[in-house]
Backbone as CSV, one residue per row, in Angstrom:
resi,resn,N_x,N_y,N_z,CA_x,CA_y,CA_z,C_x,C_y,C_z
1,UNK,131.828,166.972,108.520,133.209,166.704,108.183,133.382,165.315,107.573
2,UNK,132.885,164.676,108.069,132.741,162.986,107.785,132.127,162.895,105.869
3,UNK,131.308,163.619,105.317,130.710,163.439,104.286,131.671,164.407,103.309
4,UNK,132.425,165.700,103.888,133.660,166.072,103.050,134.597,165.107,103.044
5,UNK,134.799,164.336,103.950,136.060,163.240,104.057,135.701,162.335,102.865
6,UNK,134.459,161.781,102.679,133.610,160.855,101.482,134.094,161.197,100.536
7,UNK,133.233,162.828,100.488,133.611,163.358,98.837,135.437,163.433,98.368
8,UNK,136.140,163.884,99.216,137.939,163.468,98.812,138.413,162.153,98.499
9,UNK,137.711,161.307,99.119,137.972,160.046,98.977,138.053,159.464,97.370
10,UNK,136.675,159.602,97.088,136.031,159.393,95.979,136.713,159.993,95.206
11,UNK,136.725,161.247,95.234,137.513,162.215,94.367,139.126,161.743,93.756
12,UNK,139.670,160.977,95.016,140.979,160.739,94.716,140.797,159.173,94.347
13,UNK,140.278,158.813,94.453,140.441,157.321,93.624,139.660,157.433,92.135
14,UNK,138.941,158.067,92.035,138.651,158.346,90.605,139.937,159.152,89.822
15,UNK,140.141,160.664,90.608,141.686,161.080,90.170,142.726,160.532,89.610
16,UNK,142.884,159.207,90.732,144.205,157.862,90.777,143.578,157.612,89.618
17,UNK,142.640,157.554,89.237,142.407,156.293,87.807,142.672,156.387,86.321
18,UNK,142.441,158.014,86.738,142.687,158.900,85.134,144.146,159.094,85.387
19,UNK,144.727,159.247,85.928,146.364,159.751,86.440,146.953,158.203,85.841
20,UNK,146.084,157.673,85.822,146.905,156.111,85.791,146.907,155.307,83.873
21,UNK,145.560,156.405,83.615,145.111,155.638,82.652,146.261,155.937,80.873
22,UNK,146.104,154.709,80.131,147.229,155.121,79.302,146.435,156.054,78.174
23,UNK,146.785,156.466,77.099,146.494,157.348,76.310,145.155,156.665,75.152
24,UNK,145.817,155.842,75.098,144.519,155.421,74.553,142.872,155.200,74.895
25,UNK,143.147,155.226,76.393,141.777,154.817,76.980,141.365,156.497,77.681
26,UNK,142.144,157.305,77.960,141.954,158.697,78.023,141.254,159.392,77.224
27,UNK,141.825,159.168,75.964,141.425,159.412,74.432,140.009,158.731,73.947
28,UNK,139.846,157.850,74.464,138.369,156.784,73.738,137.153,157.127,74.257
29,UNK,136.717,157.367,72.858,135.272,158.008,73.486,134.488,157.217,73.888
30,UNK,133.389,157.534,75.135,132.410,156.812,75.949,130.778,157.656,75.211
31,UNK,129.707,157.165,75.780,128.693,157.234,75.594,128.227,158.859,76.384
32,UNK,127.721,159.889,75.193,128.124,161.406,75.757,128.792,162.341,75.631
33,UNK,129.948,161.053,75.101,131.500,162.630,75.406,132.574,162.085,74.510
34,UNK,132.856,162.925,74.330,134.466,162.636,73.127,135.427,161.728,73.800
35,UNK,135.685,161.674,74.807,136.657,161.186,75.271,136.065,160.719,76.737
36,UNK,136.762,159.729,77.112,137.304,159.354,79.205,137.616,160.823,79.487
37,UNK,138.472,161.471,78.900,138.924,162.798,79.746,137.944,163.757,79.511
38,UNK,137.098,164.329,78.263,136.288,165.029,78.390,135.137,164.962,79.392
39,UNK,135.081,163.588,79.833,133.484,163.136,80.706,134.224,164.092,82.371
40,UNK,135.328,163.452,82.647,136.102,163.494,83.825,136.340,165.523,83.502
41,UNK,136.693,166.119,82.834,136.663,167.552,82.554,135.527,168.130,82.752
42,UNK,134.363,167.690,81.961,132.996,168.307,82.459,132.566,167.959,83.918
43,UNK,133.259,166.785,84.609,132.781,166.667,85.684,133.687,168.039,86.951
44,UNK,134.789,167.603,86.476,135.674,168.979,87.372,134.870,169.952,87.088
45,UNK,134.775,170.455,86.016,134.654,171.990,85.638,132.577,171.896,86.815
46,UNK,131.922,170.995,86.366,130.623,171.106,87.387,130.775,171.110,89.266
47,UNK,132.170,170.446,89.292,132.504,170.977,90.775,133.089,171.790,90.864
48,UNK,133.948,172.562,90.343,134.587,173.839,90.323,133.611,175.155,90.579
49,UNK,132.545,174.945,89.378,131.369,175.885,89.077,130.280,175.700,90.479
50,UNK,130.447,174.856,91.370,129.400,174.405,92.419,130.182,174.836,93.852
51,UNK,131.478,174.712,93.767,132.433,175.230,94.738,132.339,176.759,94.662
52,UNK,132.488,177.210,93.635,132.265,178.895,93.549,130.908,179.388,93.817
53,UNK,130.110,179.044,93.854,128.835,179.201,93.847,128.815,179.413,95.205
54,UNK,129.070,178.027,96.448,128.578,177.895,97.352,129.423,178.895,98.260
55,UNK,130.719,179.417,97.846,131.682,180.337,98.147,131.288,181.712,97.953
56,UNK,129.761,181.875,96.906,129.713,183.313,96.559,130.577,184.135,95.725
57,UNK,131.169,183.308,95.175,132.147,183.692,93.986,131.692,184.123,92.549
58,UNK,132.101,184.756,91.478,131.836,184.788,90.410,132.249,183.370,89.891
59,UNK,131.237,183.092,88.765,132.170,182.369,87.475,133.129,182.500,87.005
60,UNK,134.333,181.581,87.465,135.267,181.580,86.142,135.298,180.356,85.490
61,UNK,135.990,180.400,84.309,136.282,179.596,83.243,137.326,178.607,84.141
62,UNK,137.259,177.450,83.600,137.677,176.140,84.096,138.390,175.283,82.480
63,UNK,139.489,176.232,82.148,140.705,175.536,80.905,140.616,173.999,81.197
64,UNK,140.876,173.787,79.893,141.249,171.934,79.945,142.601,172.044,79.337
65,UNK,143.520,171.602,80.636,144.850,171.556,80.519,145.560,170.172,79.456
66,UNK,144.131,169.679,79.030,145.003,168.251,78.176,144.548,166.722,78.819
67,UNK,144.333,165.957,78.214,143.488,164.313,78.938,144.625,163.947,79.710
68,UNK,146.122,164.444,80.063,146.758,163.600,80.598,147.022,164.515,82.036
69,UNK,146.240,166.051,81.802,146.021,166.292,83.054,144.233,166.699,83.951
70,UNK,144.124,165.469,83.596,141.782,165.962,83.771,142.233,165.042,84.881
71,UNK,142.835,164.258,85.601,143.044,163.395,86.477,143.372,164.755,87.773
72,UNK,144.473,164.825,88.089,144.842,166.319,88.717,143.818,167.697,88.943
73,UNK,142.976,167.952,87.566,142.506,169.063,87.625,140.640,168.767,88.487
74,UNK,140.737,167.170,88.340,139.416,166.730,88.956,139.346,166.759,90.328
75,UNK,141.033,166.443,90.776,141.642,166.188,92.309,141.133,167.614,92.941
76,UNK,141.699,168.690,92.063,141.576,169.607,92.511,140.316,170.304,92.851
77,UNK,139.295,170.147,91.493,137.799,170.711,91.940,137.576,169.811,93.126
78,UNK,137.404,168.536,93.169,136.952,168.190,94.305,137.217,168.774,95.241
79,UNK,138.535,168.921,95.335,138.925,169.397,96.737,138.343,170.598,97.228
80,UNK,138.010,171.163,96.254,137.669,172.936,96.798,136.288,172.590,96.711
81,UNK,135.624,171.649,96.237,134.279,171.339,96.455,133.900,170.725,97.668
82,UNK,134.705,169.952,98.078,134.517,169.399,99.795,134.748,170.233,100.501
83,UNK,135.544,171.349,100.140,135.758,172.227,101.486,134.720,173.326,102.064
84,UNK,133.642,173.464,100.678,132.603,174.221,101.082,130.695,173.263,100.965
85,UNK,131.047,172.178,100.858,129.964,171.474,100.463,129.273,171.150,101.641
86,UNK,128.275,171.367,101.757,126.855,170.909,103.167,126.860,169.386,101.595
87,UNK,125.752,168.062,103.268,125.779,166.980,103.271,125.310,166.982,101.461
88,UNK,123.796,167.517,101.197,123.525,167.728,99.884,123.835,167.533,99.037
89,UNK,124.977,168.696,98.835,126.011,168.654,97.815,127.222,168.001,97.869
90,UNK,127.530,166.937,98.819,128.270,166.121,98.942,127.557,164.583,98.046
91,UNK,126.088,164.583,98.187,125.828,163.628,98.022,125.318,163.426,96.535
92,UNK,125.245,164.459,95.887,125.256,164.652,94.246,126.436,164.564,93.908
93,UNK,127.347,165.308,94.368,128.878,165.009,94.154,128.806,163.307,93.825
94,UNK,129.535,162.704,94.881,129.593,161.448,94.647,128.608,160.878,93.754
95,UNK,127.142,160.963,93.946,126.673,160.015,92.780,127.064,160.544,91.155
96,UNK,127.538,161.714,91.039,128.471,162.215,89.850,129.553,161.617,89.637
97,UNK,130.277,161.352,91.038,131.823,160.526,90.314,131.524,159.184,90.621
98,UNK,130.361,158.819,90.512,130.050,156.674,90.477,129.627,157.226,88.910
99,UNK,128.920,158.216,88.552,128.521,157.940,87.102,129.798,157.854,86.158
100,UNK,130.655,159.010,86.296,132.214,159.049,85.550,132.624,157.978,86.172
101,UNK,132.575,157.050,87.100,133.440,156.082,87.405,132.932,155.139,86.877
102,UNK,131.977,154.817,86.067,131.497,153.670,84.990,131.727,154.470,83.511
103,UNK,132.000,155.862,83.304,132.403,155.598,81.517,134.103,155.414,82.075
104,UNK,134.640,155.431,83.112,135.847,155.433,82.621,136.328,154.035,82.572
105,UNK,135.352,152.920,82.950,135.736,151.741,82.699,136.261,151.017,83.911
């Protein structure tokens, strides 16, 4: 429980950052990816796809609602990613959102 508590944590202060960030720096591409929001999108959509997995779920598609909502939609994979994640996959998690938490500046 303690290492799902980690991964939300993380999750929501990276979340807070894109939720916060203005359009221009959302928009500016980093090293990898078109954009701050595309890096933070591929990262949701890899916990989304890792949450279903560990749930026994099919694949679904993971829409990109727009850079001014990849903040929200990241909140959200996390969340459904902590709720089924052993220590493991808690701990790739996070070193995933320290990597997006250096392109986003």
């Amino acid at each position: 429980m303690a290492e799902q508590q980690a991964l939300v944590t993380a999750v929501e202060a990276l979340a807070d950052r894109y939720r916060s960030m203005p359009q221009s720096r959302l928009t500016g591409s980093v090293p990898g990816h078109e954009s701050r929001a595309a890096a933070a999108l591929e990262l949701a959509r890899s916990f989304a796809a890792q949450a279903l997995e560990l749930a026994g779920e099919a694949h679904r598609d993971f829409p990109s609602a727009g850079p001014f909502a990849v903040g929200d939609q990241l909140a959200v994979a996390g969340h459904e990613l902590a709720a089924v994640a052993d220590e493991a996959t808690v701990d790739w998690a996070v070193a995933e959102l320290k990597r997006v938490s250096q392109l986003a500046g």
